[in-house]
Predicted model as a PDB file, atoms N, CA, C, CB and O in Angstrom, pLDDT in the B-factor column:
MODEL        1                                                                  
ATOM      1  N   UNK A   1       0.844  -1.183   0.000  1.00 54.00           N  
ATOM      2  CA  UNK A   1       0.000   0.000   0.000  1.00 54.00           C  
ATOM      3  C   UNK A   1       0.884   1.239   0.000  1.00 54.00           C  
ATOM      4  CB  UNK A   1      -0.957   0.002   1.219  1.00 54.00           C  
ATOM      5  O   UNK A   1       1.756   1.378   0.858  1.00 54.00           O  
ATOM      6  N   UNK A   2       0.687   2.064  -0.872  1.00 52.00           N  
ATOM      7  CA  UNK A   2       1.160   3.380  -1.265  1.00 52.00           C  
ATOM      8  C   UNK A   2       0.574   4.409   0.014  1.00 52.00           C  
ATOM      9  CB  UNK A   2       0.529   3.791  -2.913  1.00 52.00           C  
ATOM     10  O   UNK A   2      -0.529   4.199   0.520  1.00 52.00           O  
ATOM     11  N   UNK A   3       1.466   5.540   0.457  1.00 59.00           N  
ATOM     12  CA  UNK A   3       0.525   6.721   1.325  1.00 59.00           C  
ATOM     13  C   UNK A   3       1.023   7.489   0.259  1.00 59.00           C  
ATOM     14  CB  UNK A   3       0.844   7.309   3.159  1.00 59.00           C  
ATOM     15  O   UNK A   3       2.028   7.514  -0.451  1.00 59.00           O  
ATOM     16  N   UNK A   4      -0.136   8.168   0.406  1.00 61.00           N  
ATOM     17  CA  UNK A   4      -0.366   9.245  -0.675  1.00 61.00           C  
ATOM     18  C   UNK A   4      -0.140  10.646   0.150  1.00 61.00           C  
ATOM     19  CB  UNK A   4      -2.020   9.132  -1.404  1.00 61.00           C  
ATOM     20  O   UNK A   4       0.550  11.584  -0.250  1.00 61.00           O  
ATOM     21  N   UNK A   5      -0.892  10.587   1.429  1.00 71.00           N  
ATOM     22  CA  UNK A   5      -1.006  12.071   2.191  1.00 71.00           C  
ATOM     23  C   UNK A   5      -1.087  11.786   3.545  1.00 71.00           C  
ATOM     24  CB  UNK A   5      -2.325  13.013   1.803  1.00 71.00           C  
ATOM     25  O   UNK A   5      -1.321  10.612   3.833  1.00 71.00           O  
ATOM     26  N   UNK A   6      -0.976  12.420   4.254  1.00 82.00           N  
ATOM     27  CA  UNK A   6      -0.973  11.968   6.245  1.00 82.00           C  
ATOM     28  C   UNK A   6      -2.028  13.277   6.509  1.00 82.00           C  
ATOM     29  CB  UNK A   6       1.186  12.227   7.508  1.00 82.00           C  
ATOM     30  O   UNK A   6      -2.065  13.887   7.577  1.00 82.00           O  
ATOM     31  N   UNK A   7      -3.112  13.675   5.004  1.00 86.00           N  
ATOM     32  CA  UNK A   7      -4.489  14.370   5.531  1.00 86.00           C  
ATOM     33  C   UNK A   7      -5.449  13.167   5.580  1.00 86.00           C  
ATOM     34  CB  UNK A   7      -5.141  15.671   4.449  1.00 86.00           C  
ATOM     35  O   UNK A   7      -5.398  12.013   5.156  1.00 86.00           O  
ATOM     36  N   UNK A   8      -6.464  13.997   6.358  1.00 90.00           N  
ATOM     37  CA  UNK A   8      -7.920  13.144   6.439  1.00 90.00           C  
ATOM     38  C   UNK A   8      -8.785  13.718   5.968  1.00 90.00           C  
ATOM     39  CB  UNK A   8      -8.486  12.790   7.658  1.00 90.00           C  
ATOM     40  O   UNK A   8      -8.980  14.860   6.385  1.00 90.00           O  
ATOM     41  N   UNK A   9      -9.681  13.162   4.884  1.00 91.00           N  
ATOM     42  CA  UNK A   9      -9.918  14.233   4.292  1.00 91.00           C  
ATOM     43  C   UNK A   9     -11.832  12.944   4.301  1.00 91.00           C  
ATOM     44  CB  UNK A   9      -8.578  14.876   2.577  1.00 91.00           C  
ATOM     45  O   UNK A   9     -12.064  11.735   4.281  1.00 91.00           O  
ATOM     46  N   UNK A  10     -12.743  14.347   4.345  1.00 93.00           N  
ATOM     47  CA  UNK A  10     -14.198  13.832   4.823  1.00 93.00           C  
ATOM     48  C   UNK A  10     -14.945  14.787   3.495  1.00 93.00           C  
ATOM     49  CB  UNK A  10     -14.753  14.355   6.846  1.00 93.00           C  
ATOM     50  O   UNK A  10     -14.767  15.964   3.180  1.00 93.00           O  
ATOM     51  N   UNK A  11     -15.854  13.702   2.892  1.00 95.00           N  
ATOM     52  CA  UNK A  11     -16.889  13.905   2.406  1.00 95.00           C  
ATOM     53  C   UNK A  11     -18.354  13.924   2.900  1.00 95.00           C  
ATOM     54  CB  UNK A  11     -16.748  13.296   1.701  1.00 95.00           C  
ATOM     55  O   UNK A  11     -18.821  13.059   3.641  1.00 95.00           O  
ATOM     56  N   UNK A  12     -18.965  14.875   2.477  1.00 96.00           N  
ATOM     57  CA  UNK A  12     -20.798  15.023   2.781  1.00 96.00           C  
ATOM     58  C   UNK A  12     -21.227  15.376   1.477  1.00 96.00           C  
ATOM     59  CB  UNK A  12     -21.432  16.385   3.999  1.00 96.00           C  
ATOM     60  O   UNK A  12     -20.718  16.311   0.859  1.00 96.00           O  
ATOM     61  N   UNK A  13     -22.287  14.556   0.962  1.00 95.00           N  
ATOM     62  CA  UNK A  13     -23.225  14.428  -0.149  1.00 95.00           C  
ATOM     63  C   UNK A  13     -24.208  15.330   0.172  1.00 95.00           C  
ATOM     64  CB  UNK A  13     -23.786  13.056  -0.387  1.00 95.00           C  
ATOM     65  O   UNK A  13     -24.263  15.696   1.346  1.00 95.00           O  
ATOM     66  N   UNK A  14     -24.890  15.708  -0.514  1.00 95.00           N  
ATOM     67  CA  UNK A  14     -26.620  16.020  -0.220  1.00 95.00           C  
ATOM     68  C   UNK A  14     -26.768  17.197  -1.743  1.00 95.00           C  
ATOM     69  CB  UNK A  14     -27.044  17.122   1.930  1.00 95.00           C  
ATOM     70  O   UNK A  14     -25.929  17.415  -2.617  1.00 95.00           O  
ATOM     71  N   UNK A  15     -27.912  17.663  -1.605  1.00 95.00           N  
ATOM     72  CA  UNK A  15     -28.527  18.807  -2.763  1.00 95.00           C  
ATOM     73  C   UNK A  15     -28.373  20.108  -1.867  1.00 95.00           C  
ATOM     74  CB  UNK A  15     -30.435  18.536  -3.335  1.00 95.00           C  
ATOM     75  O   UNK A  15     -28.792  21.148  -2.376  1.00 95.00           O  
ATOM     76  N   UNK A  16     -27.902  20.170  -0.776  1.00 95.00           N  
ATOM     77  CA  UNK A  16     -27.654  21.833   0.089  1.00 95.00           C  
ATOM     78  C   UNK A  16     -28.897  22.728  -0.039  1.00 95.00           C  
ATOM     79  CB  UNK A  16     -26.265  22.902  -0.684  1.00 95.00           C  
ATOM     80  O   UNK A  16     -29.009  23.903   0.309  1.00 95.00           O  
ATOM     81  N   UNK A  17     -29.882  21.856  -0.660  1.00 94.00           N  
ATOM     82  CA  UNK A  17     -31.291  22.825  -1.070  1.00 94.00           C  
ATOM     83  C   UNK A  17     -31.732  23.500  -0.073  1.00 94.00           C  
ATOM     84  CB  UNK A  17     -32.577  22.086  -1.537  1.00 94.00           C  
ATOM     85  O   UNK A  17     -32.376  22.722   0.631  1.00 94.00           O  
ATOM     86  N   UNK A  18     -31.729  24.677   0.423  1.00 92.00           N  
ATOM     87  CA  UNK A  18     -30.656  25.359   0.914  1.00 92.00           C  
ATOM     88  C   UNK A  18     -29.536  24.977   1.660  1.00 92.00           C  
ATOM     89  CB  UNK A  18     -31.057  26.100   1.472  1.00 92.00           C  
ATOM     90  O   UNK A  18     -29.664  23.907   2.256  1.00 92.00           O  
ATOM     91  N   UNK A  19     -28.645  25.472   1.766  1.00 94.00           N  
ATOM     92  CA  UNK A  19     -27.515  25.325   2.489  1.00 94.00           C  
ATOM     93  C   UNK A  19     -27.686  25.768   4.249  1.00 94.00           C  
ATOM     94  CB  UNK A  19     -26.444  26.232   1.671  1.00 94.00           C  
ATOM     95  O   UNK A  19     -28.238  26.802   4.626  1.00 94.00           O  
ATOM     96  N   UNK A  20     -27.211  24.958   4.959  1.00 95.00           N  
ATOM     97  CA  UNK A  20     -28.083  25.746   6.325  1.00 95.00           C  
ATOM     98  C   UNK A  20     -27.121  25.689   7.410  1.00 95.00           C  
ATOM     99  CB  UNK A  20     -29.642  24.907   6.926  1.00 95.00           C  
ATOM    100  O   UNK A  20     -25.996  25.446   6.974  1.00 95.00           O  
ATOM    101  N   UNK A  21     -27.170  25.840   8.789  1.00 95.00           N  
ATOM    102  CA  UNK A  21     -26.506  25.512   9.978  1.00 95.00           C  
ATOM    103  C   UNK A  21     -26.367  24.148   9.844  1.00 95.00           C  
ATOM    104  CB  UNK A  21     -27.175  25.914  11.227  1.00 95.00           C  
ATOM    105  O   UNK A  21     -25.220  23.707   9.916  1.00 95.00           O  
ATOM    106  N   UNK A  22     -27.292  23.370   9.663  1.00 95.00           N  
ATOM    107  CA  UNK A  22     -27.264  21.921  10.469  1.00 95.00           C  
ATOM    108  C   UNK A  22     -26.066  20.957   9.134  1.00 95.00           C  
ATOM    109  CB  UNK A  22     -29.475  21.035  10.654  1.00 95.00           C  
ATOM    110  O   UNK A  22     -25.555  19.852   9.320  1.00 95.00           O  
ATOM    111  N   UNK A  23     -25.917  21.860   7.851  1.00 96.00           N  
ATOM    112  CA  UNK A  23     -24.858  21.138   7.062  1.00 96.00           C  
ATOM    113  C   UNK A  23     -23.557  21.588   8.230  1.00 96.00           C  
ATOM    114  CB  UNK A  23     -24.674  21.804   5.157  1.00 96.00           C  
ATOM    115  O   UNK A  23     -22.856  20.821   8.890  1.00 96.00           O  
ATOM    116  N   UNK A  24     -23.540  23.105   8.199  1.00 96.00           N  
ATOM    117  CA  UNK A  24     -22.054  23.387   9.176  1.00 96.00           C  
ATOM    118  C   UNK A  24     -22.143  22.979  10.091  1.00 96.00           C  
ATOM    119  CB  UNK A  24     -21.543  24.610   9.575  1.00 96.00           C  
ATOM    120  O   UNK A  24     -21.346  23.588  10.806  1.00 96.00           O  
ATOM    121  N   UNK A  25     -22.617  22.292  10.619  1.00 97.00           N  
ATOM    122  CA  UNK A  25     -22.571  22.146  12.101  1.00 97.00           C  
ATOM    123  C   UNK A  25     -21.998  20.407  11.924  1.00 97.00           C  
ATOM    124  CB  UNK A  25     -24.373  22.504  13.035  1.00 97.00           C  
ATOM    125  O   UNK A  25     -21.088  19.826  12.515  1.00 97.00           O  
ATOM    126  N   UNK A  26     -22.832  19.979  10.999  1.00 96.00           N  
ATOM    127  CA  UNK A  26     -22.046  18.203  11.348  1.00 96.00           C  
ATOM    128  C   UNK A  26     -20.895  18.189  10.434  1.00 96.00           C  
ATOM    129  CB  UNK A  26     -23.171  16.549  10.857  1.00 96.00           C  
ATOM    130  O   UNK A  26     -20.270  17.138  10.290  1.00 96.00           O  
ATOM    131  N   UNK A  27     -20.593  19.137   9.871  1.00 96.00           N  
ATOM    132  CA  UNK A  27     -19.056  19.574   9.054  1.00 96.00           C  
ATOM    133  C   UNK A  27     -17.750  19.661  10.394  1.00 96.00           C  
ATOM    134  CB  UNK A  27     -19.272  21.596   8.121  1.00 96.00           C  
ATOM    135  O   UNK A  27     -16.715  18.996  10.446  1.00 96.00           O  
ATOM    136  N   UNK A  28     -18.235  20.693  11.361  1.00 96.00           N  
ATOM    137  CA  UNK A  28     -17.982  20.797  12.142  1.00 96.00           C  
ATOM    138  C   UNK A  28     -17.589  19.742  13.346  1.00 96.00           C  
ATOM    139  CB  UNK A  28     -18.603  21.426  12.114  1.00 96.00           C  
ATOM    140  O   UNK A  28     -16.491  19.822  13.896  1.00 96.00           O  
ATOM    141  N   UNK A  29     -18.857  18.451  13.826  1.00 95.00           N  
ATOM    142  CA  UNK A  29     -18.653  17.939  14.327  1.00 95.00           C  
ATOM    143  C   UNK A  29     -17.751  16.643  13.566  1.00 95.00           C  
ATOM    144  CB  UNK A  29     -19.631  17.996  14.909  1.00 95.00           C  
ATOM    145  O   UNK A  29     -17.054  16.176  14.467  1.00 95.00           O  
ATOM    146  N   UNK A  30     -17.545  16.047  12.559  1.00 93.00           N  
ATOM    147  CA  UNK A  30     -16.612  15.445  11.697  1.00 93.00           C  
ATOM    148  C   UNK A  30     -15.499  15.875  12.011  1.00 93.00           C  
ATOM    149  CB  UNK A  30     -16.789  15.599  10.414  1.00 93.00           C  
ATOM    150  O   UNK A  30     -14.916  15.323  12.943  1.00 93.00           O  
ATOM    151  N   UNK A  31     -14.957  16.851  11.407  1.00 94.00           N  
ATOM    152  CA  UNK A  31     -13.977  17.810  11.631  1.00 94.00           C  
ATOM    153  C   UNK A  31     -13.215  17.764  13.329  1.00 94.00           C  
ATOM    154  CB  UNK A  31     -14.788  19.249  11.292  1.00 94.00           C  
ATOM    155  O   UNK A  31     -12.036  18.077  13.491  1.00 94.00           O  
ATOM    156  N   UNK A  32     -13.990  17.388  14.317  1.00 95.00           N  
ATOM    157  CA  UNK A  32     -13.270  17.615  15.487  1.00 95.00           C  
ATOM    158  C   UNK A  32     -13.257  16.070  15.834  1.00 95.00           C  
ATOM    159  CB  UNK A  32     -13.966  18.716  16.613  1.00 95.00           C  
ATOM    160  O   UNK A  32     -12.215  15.417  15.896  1.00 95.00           O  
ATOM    161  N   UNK A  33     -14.434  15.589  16.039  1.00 95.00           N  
ATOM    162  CA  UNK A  33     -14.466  14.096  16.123  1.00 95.00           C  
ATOM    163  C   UNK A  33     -13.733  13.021  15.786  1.00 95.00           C  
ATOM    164  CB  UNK A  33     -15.226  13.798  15.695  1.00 95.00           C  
ATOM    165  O   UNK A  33     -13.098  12.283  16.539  1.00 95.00           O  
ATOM    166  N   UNK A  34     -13.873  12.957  14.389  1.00 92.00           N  
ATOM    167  CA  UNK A  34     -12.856  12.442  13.554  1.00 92.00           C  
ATOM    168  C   UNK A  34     -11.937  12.687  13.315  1.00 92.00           C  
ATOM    169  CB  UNK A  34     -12.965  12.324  12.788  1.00 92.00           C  
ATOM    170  O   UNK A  34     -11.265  11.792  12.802  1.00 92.00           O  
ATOM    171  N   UNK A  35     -11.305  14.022  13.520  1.00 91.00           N  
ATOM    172  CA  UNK A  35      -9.789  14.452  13.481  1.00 91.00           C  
ATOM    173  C   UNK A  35      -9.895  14.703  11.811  1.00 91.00           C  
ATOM    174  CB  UNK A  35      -8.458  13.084  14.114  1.00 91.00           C  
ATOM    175  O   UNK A  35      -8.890  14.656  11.101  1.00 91.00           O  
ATOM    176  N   UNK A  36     -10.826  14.890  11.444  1.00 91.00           N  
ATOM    177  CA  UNK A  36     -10.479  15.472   9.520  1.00 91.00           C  
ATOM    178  C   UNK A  36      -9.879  17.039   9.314  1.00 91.00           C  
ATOM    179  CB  UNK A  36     -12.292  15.587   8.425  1.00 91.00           C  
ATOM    180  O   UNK A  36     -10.224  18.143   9.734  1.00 91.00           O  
ATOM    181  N   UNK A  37      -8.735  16.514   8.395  1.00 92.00           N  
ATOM    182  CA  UNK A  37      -8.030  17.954   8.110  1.00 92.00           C  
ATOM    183  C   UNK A  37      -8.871  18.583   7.643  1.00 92.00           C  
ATOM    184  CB  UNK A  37      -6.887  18.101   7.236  1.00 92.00           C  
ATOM    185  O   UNK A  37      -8.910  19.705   8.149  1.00 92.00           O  
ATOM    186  N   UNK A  38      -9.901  18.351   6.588  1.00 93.00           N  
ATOM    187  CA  UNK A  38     -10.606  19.340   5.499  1.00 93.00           C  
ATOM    188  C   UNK A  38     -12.045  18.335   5.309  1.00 93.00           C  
ATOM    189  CB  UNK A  38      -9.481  19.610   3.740  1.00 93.00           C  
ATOM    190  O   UNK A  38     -12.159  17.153   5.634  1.00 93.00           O  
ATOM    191  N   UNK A  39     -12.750  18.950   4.875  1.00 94.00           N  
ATOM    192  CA  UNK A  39     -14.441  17.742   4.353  1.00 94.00           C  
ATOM    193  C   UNK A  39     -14.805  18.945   3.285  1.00 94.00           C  
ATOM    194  CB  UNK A  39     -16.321  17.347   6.075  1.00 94.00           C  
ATOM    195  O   UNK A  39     -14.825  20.176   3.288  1.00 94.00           O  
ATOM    196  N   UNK A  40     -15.089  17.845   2.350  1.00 95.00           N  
ATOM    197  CA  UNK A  40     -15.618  18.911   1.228  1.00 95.00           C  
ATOM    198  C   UNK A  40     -16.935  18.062   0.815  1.00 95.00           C  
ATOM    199  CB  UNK A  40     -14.395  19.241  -0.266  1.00 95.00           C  
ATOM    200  O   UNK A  40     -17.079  16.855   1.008  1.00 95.00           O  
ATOM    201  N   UNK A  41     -18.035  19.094   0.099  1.00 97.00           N  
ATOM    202  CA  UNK A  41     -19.033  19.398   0.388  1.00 97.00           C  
ATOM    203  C   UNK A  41     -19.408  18.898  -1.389  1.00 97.00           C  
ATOM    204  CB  UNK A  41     -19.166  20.937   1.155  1.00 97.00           C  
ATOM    205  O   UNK A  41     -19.057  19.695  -2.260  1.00 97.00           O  
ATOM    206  N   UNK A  42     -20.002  17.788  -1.750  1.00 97.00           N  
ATOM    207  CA  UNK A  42     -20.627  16.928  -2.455  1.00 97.00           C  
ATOM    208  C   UNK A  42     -22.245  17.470  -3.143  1.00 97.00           C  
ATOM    209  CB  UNK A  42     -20.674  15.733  -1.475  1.00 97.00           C  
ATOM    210  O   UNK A  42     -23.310  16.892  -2.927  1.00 97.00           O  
ATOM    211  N   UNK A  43     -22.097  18.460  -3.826  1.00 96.00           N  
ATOM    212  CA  UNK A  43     -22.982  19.051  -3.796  1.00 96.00           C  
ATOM    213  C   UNK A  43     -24.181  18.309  -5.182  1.00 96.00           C  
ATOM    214  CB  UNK A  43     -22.373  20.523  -3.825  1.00 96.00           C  
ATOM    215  O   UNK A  43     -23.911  18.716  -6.312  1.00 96.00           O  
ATOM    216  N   UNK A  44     -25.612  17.129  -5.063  1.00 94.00           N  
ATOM    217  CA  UNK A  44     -25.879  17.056  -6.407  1.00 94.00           C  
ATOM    218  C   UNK A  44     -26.884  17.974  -6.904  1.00 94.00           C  
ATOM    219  CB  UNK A  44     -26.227  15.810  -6.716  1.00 94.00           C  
ATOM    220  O   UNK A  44     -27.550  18.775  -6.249  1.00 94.00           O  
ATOM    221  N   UNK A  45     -26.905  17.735  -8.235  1.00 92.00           N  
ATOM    222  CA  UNK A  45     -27.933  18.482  -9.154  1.00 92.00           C  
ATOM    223  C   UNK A  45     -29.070  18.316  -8.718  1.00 92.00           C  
ATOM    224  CB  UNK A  45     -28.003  18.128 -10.506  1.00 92.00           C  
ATOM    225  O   UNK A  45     -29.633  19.410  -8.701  1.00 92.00           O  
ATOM    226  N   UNK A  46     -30.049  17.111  -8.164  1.00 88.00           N  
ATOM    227  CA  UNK A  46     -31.238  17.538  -7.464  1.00 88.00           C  
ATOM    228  C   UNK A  46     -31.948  16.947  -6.478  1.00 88.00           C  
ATOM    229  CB  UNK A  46     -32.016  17.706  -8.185  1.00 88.00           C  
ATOM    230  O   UNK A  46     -32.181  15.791  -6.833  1.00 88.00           O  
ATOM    231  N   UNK A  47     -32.328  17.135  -5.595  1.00 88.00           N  
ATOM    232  CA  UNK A  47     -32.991  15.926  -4.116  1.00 88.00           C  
ATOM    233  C   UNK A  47     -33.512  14.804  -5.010  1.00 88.00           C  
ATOM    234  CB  UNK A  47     -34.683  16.641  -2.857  1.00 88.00           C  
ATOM    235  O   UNK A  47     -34.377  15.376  -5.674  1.00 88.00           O  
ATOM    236  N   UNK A  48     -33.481  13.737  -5.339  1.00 88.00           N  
ATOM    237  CA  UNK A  48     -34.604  12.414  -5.644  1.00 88.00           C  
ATOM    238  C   UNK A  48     -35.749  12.198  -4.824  1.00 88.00           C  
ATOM    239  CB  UNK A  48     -33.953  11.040  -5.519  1.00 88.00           C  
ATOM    240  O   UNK A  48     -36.469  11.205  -4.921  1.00 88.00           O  
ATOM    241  N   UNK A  49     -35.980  13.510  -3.691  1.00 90.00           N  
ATOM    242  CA  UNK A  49     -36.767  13.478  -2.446  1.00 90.00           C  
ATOM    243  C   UNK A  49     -37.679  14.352  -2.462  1.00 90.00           C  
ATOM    244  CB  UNK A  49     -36.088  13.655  -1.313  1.00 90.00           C  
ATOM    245  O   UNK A  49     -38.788  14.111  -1.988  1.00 90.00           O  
ATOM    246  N   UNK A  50     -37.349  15.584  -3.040  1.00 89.00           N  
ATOM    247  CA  UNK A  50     -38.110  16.744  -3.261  1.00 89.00           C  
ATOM    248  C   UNK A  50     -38.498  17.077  -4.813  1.00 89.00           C  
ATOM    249  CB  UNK A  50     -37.325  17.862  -2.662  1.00 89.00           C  
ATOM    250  O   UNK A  50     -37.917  17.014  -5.896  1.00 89.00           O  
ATOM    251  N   UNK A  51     -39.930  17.506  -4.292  1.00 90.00           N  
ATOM    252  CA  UNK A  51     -39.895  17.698  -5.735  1.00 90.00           C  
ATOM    253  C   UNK A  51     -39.751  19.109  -6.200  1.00 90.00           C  
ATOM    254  CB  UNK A  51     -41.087  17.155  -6.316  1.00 90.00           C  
ATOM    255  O   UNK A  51     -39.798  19.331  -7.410  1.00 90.00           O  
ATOM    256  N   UNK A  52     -39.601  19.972  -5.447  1.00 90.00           N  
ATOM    257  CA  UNK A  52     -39.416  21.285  -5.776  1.00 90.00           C  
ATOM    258  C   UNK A  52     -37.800  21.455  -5.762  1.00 90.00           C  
ATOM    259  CB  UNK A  52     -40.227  22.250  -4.752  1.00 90.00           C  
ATOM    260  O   UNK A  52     -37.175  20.726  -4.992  1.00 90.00           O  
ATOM    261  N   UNK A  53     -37.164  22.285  -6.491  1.00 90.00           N  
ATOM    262  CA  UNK A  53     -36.308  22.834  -6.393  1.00 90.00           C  
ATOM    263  C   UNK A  53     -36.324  23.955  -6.135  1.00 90.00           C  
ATOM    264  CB  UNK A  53     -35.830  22.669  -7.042  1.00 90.00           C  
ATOM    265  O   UNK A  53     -37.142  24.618  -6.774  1.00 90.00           O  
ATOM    266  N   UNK A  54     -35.308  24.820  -4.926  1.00 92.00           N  
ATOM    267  CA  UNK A  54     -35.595  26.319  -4.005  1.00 92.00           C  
ATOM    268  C   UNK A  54     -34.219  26.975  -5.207  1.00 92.00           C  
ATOM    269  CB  UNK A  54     -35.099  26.277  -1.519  1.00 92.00           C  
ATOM    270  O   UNK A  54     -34.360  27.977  -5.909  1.00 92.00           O  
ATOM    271  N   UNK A  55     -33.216  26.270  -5.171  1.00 95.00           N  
ATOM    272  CA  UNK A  55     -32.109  27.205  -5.472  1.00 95.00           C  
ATOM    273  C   UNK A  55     -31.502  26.595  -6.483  1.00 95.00           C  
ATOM    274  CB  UNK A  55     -31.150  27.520  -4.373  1.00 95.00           C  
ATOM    275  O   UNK A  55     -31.516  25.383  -6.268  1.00 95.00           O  
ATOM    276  N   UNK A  56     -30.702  26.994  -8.006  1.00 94.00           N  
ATOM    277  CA  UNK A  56     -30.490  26.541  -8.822  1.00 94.00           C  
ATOM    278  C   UNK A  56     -28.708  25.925  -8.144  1.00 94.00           C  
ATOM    279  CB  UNK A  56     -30.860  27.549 -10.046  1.00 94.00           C  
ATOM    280  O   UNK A  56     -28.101  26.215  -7.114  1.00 94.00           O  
ATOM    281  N   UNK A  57     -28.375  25.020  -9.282  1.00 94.00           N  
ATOM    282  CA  UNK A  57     -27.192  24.418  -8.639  1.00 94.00           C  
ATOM    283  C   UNK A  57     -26.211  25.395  -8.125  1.00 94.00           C  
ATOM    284  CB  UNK A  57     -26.503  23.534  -9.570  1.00 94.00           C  
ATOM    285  O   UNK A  57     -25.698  25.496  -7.010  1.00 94.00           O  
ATOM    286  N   UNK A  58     -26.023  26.336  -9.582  1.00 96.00           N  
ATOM    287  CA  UNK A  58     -24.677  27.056  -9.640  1.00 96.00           C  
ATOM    288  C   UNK A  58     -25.016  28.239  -8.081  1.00 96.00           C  
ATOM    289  CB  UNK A  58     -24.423  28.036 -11.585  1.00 96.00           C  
ATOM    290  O   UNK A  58     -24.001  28.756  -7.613  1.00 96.00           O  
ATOM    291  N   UNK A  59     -26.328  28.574  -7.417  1.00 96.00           N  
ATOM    292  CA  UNK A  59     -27.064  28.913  -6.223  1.00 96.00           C  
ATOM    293  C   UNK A  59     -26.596  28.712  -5.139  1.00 96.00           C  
ATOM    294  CB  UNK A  59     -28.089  28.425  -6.125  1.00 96.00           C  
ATOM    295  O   UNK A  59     -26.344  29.482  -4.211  1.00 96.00           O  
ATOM    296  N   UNK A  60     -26.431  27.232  -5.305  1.00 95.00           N  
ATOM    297  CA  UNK A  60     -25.638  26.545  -4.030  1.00 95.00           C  
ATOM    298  C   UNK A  60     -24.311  26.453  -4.015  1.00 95.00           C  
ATOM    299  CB  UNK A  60     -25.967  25.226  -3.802  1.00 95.00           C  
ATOM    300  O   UNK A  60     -23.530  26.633  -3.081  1.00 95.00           O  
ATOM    301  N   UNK A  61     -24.136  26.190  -5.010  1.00 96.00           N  
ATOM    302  CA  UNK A  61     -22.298  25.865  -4.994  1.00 96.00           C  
ATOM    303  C   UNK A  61     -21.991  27.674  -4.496  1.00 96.00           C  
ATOM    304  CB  UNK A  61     -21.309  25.234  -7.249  1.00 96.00           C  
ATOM    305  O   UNK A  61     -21.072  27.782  -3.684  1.00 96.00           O  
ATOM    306  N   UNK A  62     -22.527  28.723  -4.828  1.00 96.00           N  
ATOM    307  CA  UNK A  62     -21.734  29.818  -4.336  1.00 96.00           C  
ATOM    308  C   UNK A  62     -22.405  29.642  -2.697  1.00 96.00           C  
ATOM    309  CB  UNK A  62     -22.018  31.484  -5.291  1.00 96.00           C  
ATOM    310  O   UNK A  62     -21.796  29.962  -1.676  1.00 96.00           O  
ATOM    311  N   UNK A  63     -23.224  29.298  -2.723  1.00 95.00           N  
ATOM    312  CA  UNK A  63     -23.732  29.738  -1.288  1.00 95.00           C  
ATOM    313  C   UNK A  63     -22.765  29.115  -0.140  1.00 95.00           C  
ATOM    314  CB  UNK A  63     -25.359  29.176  -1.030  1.00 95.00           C  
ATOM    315  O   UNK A  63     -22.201  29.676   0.799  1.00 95.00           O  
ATOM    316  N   UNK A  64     -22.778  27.419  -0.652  1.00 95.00           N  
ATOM    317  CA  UNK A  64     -21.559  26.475   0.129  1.00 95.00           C  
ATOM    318  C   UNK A  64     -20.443  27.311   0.652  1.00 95.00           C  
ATOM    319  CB  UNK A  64     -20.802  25.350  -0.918  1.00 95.00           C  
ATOM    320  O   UNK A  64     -20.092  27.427   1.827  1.00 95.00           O  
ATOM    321  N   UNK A  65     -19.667  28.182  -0.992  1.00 94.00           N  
ATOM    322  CA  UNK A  65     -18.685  28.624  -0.608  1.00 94.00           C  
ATOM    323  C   UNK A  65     -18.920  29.612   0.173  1.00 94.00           C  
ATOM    324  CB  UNK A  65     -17.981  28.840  -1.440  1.00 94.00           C  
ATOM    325  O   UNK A  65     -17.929  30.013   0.784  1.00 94.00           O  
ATOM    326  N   UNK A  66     -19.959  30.184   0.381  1.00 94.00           N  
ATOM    327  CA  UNK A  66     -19.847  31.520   1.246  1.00 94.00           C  
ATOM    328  C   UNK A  66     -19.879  30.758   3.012  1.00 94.00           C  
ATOM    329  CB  UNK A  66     -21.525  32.824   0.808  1.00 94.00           C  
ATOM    330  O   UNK A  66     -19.206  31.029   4.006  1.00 94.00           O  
ATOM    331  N   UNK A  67     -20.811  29.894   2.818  1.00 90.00           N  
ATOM    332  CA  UNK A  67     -20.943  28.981   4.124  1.00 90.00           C  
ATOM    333  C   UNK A  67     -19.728  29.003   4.951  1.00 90.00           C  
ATOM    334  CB  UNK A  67     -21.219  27.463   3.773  1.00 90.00           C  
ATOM    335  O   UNK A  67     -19.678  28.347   5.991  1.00 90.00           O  
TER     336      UNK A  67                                                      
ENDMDL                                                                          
END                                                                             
């Protein structure tokens, strides 16, 4: 087995339809819990759950980043 990096690095999926506290907050708890250097934020094109869409993709992806 190859090491590539001595980061930890954490993914979260979801549609961010809106983007809210409760995404930062278990970003947050990952992040301390788990000891993750960085978690990046899996953003898809649309809930399979909802049928409305609130915010267009390119919506969220800036919003994430402002998050």
């Amino acid at each position: 087995m190859v090491k590539l990096s001595d980061k930890s690095i954490g993914l979260l999926g979801g549609s961010f339809d809106p983007v809210h506290k409760g995404h930062l907050a278990i970003s947050k708890i990952a992040l301390d819990k788990i000891k993750l250097d960085r978690i990046y934020w899996l953003i898809t094109k649309k809930n399979p759950f909802k049928k409305k869409v609130y915010f267009s993709l390119k919506d969220r992806i800036n919003q994430a980043k402002k998050a």
